[in-house]
NURO-138167 format. One line per 4 residues: number of its first residue (from 1); their letters; for each residue x, y, z of N, C-alpha, C, O. Coordinates in Angstrom, 1 decimal. Layout:
NUM	A	X,Y,Z,X,Y,Z,X,Y,Z,X,Y,Z; ...;
***
This chain:
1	XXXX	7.4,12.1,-6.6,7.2,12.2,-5.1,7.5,10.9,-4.5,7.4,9.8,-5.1; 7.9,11.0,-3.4,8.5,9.6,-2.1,7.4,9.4,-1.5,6.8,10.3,-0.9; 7.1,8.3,-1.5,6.1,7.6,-0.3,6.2,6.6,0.1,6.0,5.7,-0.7; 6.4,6.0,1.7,6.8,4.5,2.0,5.9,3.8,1.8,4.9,4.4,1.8;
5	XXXX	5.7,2.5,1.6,5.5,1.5,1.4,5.2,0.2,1.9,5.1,-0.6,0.9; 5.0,-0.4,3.0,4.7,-1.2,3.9,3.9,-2.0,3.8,2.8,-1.6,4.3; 3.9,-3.6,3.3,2.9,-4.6,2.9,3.3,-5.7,4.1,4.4,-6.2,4.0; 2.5,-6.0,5.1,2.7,-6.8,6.3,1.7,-8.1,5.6,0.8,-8.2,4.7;
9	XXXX	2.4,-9.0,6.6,2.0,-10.7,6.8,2.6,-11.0,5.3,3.5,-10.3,4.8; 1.9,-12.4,4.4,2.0,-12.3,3.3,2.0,-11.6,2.4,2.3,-12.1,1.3; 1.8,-10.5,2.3,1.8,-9.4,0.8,3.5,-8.8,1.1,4.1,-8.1,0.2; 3.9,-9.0,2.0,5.6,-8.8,2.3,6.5,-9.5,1.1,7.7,-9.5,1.1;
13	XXXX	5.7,-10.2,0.1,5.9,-11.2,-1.0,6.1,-9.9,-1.7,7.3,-9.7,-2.0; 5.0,-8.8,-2.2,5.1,-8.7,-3.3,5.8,-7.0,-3.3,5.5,-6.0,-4.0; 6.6,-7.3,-2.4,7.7,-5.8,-2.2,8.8,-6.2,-2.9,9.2,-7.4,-2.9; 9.6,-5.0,-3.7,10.5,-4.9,-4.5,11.6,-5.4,-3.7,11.6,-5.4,-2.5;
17	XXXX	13.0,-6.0,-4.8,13.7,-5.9,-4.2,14.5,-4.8,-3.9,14.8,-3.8,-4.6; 15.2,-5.2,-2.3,15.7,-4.1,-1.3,14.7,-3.5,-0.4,14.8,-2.4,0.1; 13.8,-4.1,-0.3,12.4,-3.6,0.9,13.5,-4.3,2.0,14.0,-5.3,1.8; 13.7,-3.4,3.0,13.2,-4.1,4.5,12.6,-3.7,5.3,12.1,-2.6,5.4;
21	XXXX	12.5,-4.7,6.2,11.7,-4.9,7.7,10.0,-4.6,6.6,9.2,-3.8,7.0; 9.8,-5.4,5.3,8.4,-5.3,4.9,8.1,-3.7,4.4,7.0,-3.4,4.3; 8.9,-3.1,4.3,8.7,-1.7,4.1,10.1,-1.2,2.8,11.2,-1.8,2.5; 9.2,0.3,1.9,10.3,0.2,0.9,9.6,1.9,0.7,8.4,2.1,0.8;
25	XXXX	10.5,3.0,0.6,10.4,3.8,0.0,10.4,4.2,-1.4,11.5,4.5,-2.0; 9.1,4.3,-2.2,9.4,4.5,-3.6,9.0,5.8,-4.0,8.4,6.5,-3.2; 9.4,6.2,-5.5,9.1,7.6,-6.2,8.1,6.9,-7.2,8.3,5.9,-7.9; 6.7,7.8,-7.1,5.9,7.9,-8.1,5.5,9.4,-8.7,5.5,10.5,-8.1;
29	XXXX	5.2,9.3,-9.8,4.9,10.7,-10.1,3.5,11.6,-9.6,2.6,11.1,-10.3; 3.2,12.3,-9.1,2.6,13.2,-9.2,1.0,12.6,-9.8,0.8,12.3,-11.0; -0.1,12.7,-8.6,-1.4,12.2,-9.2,-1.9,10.9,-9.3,-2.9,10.6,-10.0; -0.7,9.5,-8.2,-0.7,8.9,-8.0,-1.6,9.0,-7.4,-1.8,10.0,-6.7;
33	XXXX	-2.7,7.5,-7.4,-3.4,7.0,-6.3,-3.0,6.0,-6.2,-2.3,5.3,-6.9; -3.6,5.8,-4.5,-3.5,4.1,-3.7,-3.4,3.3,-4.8,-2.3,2.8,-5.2; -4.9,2.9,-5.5,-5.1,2.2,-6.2,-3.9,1.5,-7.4,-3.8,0.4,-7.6; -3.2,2.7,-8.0,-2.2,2.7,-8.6,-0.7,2.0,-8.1,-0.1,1.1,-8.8;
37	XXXX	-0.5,2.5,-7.1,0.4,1.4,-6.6,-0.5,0.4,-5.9,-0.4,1.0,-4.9; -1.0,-0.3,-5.7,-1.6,-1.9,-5.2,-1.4,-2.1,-6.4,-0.3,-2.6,-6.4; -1.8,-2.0,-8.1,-1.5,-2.4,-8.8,-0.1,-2.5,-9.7,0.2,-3.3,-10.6; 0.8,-1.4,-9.2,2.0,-1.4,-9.6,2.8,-3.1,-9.0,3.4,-4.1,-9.5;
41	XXXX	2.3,-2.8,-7.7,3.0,-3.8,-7.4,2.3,-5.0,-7.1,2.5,-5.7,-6.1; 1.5,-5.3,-8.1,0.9,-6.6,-8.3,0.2,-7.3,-7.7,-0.2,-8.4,-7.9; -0.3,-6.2,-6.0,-1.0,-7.1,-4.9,-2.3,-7.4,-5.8,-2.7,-6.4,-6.5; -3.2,-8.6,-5.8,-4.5,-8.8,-6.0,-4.9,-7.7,-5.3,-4.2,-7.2,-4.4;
45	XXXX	-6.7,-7.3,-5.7,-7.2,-6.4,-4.4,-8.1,-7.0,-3.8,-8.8,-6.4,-2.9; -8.3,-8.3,-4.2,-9.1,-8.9,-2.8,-8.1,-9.2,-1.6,-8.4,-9.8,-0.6; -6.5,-8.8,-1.9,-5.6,-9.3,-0.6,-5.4,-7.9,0.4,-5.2,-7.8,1.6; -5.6,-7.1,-0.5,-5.5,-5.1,-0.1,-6.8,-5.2,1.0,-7.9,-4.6,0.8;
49	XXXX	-6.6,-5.8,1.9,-8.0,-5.7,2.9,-8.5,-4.6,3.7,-9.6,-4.2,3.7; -6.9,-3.9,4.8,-6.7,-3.2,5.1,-5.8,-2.1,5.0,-4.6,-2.3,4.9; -6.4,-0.5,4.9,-5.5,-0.4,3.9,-5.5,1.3,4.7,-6.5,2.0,4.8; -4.1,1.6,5.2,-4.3,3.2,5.7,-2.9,4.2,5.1,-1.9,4.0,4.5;
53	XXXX	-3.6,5.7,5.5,-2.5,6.1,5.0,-2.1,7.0,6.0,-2.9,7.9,6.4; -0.9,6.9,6.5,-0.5,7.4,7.6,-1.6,7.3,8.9,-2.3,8.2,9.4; -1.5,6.2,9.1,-2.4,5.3,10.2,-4.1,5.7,10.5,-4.9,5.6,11.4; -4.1,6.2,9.1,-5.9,6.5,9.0,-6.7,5.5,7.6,-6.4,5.3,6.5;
57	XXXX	-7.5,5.3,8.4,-8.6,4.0,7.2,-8.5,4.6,5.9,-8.3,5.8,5.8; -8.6,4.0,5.2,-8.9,4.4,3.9,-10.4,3.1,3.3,-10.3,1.8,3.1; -11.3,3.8,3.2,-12.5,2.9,2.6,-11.8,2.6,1.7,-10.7,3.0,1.4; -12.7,1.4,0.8,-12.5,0.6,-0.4,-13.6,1.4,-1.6,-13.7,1.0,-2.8;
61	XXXX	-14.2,2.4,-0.9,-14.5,3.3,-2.4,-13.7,4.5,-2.6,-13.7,5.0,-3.8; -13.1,4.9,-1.8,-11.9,5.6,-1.8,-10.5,5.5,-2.2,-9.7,6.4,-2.2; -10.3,4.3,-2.5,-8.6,3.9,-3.1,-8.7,4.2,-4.5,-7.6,3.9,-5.0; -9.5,4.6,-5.2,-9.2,4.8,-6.7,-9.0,6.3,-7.0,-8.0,6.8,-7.6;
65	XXXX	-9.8,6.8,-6.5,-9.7,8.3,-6.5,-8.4,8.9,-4.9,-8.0,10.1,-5.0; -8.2,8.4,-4.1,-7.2,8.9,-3.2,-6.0,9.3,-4.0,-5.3,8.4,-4.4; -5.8,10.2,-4.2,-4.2,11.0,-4.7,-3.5,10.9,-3.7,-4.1,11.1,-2.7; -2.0,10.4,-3.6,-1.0,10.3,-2.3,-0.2,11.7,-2.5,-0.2,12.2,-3.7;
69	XXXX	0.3,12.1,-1.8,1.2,13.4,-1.0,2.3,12.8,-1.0,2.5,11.6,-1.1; 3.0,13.6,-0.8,4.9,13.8,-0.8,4.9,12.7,0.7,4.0,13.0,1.5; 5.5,12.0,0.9,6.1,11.6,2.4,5.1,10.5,3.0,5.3,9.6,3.8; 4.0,10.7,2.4,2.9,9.9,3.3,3.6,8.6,3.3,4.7,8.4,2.9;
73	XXXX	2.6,7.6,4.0,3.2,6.3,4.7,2.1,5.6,4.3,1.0,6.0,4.7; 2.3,4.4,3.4,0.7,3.6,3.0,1.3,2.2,3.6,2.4,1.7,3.3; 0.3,1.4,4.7,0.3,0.5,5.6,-1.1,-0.7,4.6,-2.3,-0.4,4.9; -0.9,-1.4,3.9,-1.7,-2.4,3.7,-1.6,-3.9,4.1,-0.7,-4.7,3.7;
77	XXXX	-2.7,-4.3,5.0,-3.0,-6.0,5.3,-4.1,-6.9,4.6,-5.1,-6.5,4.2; -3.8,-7.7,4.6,-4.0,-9.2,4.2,-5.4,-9.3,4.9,-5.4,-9.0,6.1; -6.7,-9.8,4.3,-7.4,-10.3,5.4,-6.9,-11.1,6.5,-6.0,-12.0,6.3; -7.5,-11.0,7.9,-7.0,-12.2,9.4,-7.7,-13.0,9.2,-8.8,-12.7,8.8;
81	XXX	-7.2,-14.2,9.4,-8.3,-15.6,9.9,-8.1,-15.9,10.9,-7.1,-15.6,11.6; -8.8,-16.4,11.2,-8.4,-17.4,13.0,-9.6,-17.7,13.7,-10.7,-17.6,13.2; -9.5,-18.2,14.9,-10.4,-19.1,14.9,-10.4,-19.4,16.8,-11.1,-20.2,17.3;
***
């Protein structure tokens, strides 16, 4: 199955190459979770702060058990600092 891919601010590091504009469509198989790709692609998960799929929250007790769908759109950020 295809699902885009989208790691903003710093974690834009740990996109394959040929990502642009921070974004990359990949194929996983079938019964993939979230969780599964943050670790495919090497993000630490204290960096996976915010984390949606097709621009809806995803809690942080829900990324392990979330199965992804055909087409969906996964958007993960960085904790913000500022001041």
């Amino acid at each position: 199955m295809k699902v885009t891919v989208k790691l903003f601010a710093s974690l834009g590091d740990y996109l394959p190459q040929g990502a642009k504009r921070n974004q990359i469509e990949m194929e996983y198989p079938p019964g993939t979770t979230l969780m599964d790709i943050v670790e495919h692609l090497k993000v630490p998960r204290e960096l996976a702060h915010l984390v949606l799929i097709d621009g809806v929250f995803v809690p942080l007790e829900e990324r392990s058990t979330r199965i992804l769908a055909e087409g969906e759109e996964i958007a993960i950020f960085p904790p913000v600092a500022g001041g």
